[in-house]
C-alpha positions in Angstrom: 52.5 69.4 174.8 51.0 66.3 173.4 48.1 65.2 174.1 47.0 61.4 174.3 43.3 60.2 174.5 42.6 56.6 175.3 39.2 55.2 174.8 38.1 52.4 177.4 39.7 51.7 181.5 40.3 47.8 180.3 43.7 45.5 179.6 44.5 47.6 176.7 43.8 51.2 177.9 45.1 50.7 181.5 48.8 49.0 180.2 48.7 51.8 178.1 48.1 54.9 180.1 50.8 53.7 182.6 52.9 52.4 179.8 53.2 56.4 178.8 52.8 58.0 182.0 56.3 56.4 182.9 57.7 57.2 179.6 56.2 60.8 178.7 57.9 63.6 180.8 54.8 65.6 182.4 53.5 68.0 180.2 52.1 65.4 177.8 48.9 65.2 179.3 47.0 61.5 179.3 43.5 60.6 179.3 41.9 58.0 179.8 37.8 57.9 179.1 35.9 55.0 180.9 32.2 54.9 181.6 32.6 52.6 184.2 33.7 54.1 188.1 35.8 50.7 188.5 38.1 48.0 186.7 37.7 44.3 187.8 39.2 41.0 185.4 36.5 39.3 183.7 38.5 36.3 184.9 37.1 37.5 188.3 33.5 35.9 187.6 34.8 33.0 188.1 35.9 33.2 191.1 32.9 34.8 192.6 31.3 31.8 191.1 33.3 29.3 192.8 32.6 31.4 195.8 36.2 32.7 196.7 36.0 36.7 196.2 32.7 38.6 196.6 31.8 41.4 193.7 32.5 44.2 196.0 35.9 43.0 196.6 37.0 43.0 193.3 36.2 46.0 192.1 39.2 49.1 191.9 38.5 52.7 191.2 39.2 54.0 188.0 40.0 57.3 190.0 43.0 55.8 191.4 44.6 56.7 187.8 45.0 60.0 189.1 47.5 59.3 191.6 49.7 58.6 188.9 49.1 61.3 186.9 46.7 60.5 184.6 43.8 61.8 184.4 40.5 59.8 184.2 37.0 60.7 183.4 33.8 58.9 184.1 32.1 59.9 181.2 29.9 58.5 178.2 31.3 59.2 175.0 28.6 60.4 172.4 30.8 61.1 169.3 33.8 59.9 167.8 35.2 61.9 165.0 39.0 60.9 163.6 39.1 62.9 161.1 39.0 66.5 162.9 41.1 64.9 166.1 38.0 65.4 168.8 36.0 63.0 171.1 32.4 64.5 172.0 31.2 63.2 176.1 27.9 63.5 177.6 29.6 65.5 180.4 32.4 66.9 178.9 31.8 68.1 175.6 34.4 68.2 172.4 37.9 67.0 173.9 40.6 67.5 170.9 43.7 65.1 170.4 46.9 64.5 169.1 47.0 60.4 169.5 43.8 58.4 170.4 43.6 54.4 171.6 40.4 53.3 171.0 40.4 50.3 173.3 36.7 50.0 174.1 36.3 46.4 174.1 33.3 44.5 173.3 29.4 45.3 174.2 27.2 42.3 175.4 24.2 42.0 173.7 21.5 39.5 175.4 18.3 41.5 174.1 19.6 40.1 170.4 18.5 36.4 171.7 15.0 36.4 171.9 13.3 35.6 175.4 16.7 35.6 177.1 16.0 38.5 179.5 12.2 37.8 180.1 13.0 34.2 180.9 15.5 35.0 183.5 18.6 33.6 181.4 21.8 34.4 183.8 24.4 36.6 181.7 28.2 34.6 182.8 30.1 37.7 181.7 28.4 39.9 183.6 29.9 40.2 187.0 26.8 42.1 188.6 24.7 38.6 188.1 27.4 36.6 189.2 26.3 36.1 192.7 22.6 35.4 191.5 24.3 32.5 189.7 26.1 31.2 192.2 23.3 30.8 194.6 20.4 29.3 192.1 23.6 26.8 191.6 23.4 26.2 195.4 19.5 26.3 195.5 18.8 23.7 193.0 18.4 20.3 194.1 17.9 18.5 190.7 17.4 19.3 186.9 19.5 20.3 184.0 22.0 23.3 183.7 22.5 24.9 180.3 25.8 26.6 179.5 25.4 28.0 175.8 27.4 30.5 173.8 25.3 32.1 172.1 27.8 33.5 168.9 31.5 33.6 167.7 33.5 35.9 168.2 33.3 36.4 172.3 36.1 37.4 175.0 37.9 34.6 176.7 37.3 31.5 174.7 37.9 29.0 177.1 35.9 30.8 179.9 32.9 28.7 179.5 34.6 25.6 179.9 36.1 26.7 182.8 32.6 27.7 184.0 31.0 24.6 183.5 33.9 22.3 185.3 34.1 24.8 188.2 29.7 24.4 188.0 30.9 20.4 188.7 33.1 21.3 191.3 30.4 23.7 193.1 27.6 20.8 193.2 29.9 18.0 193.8 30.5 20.1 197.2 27.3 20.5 197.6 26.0 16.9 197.5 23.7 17.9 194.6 26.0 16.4 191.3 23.9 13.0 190.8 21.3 14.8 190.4 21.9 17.9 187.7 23.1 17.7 184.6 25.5 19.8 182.9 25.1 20.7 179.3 27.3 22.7 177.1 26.3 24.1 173.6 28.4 25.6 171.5 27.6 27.2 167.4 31.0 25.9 166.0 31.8 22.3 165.3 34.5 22.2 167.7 35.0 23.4 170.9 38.0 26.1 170.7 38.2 26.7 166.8 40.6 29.5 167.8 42.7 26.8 169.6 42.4 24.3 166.6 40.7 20.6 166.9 43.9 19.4 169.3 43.1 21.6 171.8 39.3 21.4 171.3 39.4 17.4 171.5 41.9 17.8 175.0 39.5 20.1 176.0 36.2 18.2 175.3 38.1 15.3 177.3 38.1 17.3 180.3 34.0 18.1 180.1 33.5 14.2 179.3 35.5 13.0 182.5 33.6 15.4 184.8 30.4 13.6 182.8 30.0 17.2 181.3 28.1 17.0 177.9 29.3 18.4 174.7 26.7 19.8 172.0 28.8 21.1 169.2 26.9 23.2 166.0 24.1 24.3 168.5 23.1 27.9 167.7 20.9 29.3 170.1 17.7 30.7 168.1 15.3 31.7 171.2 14.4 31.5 175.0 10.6 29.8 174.4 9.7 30.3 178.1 11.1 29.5 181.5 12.6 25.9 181.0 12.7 25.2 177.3 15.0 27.4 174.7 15.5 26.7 170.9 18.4 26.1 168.4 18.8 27.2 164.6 18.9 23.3 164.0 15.2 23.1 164.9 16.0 20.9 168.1 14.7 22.0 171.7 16.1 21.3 174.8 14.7 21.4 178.4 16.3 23.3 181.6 16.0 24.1 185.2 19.2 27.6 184.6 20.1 29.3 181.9 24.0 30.6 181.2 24.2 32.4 178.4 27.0 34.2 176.9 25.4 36.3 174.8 26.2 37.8 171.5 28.9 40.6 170.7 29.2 43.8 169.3 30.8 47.1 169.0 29.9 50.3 171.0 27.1 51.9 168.8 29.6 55.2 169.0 32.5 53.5 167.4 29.5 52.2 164.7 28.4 55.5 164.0 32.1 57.1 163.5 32.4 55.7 160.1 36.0 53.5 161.1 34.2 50.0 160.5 34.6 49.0 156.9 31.3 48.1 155.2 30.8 44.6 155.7 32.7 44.1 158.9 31.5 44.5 162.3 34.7 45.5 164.3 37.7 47.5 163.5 40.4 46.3 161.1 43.8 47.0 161.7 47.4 46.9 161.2 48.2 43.3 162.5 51.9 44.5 163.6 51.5 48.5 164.7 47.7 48.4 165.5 46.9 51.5 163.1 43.5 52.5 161.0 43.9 52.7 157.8 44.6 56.4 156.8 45.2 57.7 160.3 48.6 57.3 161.8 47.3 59.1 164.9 44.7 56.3 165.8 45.0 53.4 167.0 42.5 50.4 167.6 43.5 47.5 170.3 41.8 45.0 171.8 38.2 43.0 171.4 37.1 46.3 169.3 39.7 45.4 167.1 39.8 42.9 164.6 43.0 41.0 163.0 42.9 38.2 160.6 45.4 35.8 160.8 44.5 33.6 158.0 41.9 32.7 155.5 40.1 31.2 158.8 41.5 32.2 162.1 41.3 35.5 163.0 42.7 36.6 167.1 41.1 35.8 169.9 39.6 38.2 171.8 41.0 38.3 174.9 43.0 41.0 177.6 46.8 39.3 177.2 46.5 40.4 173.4 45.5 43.8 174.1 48.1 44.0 177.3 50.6 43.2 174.2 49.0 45.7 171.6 49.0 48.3 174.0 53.1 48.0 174.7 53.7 47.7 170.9 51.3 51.3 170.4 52.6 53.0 173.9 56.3 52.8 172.6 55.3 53.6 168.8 53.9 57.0 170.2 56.6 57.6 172.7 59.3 57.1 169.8 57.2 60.0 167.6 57.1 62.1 170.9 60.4 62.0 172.0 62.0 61.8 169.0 64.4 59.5 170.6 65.8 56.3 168.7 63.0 54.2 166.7 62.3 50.5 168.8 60.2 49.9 165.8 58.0 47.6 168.2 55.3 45.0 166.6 52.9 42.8 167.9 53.5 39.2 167.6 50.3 37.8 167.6 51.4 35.3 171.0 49.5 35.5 174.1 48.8 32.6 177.0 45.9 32.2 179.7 44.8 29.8 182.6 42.3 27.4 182.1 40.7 26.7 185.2 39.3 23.4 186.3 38.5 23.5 190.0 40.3 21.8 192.7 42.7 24.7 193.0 44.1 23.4 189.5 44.2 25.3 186.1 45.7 24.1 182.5 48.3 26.9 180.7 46.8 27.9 177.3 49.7 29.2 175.1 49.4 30.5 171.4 51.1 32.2 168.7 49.4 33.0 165.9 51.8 34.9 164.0 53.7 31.9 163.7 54.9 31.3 160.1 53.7 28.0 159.5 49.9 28.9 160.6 49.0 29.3 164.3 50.2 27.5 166.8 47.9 26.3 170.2 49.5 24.1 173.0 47.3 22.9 176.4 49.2 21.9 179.5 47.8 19.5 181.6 46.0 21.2 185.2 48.9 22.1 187.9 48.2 23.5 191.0 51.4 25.9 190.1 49.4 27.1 187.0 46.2 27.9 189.4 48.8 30.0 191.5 49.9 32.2 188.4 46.2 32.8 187.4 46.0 34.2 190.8 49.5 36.4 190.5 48.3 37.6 187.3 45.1 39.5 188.4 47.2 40.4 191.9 51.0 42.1 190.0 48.4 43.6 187.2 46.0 45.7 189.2 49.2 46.4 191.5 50.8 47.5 188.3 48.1 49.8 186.4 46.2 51.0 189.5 47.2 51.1 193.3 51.8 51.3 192.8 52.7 54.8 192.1 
C-alpha cells in the first residue's frame, strides 16, 4: 500500500487527488491536506463583484472528497520535512509518505504594504471582502477608484483588468460612471509582461475605450491615510476606494522546510516532470512553484497550469505504482483563460510558453461564446473534482 500526500484543496491538488483516485486500485490510500473547509475559483470574485453569485453560493466542501474515496483533513500543517517522508499538523501530528504534491499555492500578504489594512484598502483576491467591494462600488456617487497591483509575480494576470472593466460596467448601470474615475496602476512597464507588449497594448486598448486609465511602472510604496496612497516613484495620488492586490509569498511552512534555494522565493522545479531537485518522491505544482522559461519570462501563475502539472505528476506516480507501461507524461508549458469584459462578453487568452521559438501569447477579441465557456469551466470542474462520484 502506497501512500500519497497532497498539500493544498486547489486546481492542482483537487485534479490530482481525483486524477489517482480513478487510477490507483483502493488500497493506495490518498490525502489530501487543506486548511480551508471549502474550494471556490478565484475567478469567482468576479462574479460576486458584478453581482451574479453570492459568496455563500460559491463555496463547496472540501469534505465532499470523501465520497470518492479520498480522504480530506482540515488541518494546518506545522512542519514539512522531505527528507524523512513526514508532514507534522496542528491536529494530526507526524503523517509519513511515500509521494507528496505540494500544491499550496500562493499566500496574500497586504500587511507588507504599509497602511493598506488600517486605511481600509479592499483586498480583490480575497473572496470574503468581495461583497464589501461591491457595495462601496454602489454607494459611491463620485470620486476616483484605484485598482493597483501591488507586486509581480500574482495569480491570474489579467484578473485586474477584468476587474476594472466589469467596475465600468457596474457604475455605468448604476448611473454613477461620469462621475468616478477609474485608475489602474501597475509596477511593470507594460500591462501583461507575461503576455508580451502585443497583448499588453490590445489589452490597454480595452481600458482606454472604456476611458479606463493606464499607469504603467507605478510601485505602490504606502497607504498615507484614508484617500491618498504613495508610489516608489515619489508621486502621490488621491482616492475615494482602494483595490489592492497585494503582494505574494510562500506559506512560511514550505519557507522553513529548507526546499527554497537561497535566493529564490518559491520552489524551483523540473519544468517537464514537476520534481525537487534530489527527491523523486516530491513534487511541487502550482503558484508555489516556480519555472523559468527564459532569461525573462518565467510561468504565470495561474490554476489551468497547475490543472496541467497535476495530470503530468498524477500519471508519473501511477506509472511507478503500477508498474504498468511508462506514458512518460511532460508538461508543455500551454495553458488558456477568459478575459472578462462585462456585457456577458469575455476575450480567450491562449499561451504556450514552451514553445521553441520563445513564448507564444494570442488575445481573441470578446465573444459572448467565450463568456459561456468561462462559465462551463468553473460548472464541469467542480462537477469533476468534487460533487460526480
Amino acid at each position: 500500500m502506497k501512500h500519497i500526500l497532497i498539500l493544498g484543496a486547489g486546481f492542482g491538488g483537487l485534479t490530482a487527488a481525483n486524477l489517482l483516485r480513478k487510477s490507483l486500485p483502493s488500497e493506495h490510500q490518498i490525502t489530501v491536506i487543506d486548511k480551508k473547509q471549502f474550494f471556490m475559483m478565484g475567478l469567482v470574485n468576479l462574479w460576486i463583484l458584478s453581482g451574479i453569485r453570492k459568496l455563500q453560493d460559491s463555496q463547496i466542501s472540501l469534505n465532499k472528497l470523501s465520497d470518492k474515496g479520498i480522504k480530506f483533513l482540515n488541518d494546518e500543517i506545522t512542519k514539512l520535512d522531505v527528507s524523512n517522508h513526514s508532514v507534522t499538523t496542528k491536529l494530526k501530528g507526524k503523517i509519513e509518505y511515500d509521494y507528496l504534491i505540494i500544491a499550496l499555492g500562493s499566500e496574500l500578504a497586504p500587511e507588507q504594504i504599509d497602511g493598506f489594512i488600517d486605511n481600509r484598502g479592499i483586498n480583490l483576491y480575497d473572496g470574503e471582502q468581495v461583497p464589501e467591494l461591491r457595495q462601496r462600488i454602489l454607494s459611491l456617487r463620485k470620486g476616483r477608484i484605484v485598482i493597483c497591483v501591488t507586486s509581480i509575480p500574482y495569480k491570474c494576470p489579467p484578473a485586474p483588468y477584468e476587474a476594472s472593466l466589469l467596475i465600468n460596467e457596474i457604475l455605468v448601470k448604476n448611473g454613477t460612471r461620469d462621475h468616478i474615475g477609474i485608475d489602474l496602476y501597475m509596477p511593470t512597464p507594460i500591462a501583461l509582461p507575461v503576455a508580451g507588449p502585443k497583448v499588453s497594448q490590445e489589452v490597454v486598448n480595452l481600458l482606454n475605450n472604456n476611458h479606463i486609465n493606464f499607469y504603467p511602472l507605478h510601485k505602490l510604496k504606502a497607504v498615507l491615510n484614508k484617500d491618498t496612497i504613495e508610489f516608489e516613484n515619489g508621486s502621490k495620488v488621491g482616492y475615494d476606494l482602494l483595490i489592492g492586490i497585494p503582494p505574494h509569498k510562500a506559506s512560511a511552512v514550505v519557507r522553513n522546510s529548507g526546499i527554497i534555494k537561497e535566493g529564490q522565493n518559491w520552489i524551483s522545479v523540473d519544468k517537464l516532470n514537476l520534481k525537487i531537485d534530489h527527491y523523486n518522491d516530491v513534487f511541487a505544482i502550482g503558484d508555489i512553484s516556480e519555472i523559468k522559461v527564459d532569461g525573462t519570462t518565467t510561468l504565470p501563475k495561474a490554476g489551468i497550469f497547475a490543472e496541467g502539472q497535476a495530470k503530468v505528476v498524477s500519471q508519473e506516480i501511477i506509472d511507478e505504482i503500477t508498474k504498468g507501461s511508462r506514458h512518460n507524461a511532460k508538461f508543455d508549458g500551454k495553458g488558456f483563460c477568459f478575459m472578462e469584459i462585462g456585457g456577458k462578453k469575455a476575450g480567450y487568452l491562449a499561451a504556450d510558453f514552451y514553445n521553441e521559438n520563445g513564448p507564444n501569447t494570442r488575445l481573441e477579441p470578446p465573444t459572448e461564446e467565450s463568456y459561456t465557456k468561462k462559465l462551463d469551466f468553473e460548472r464541469t470542474r467542480i462537477n469533476e473534482w468534487l460533487l460526480q462520484r
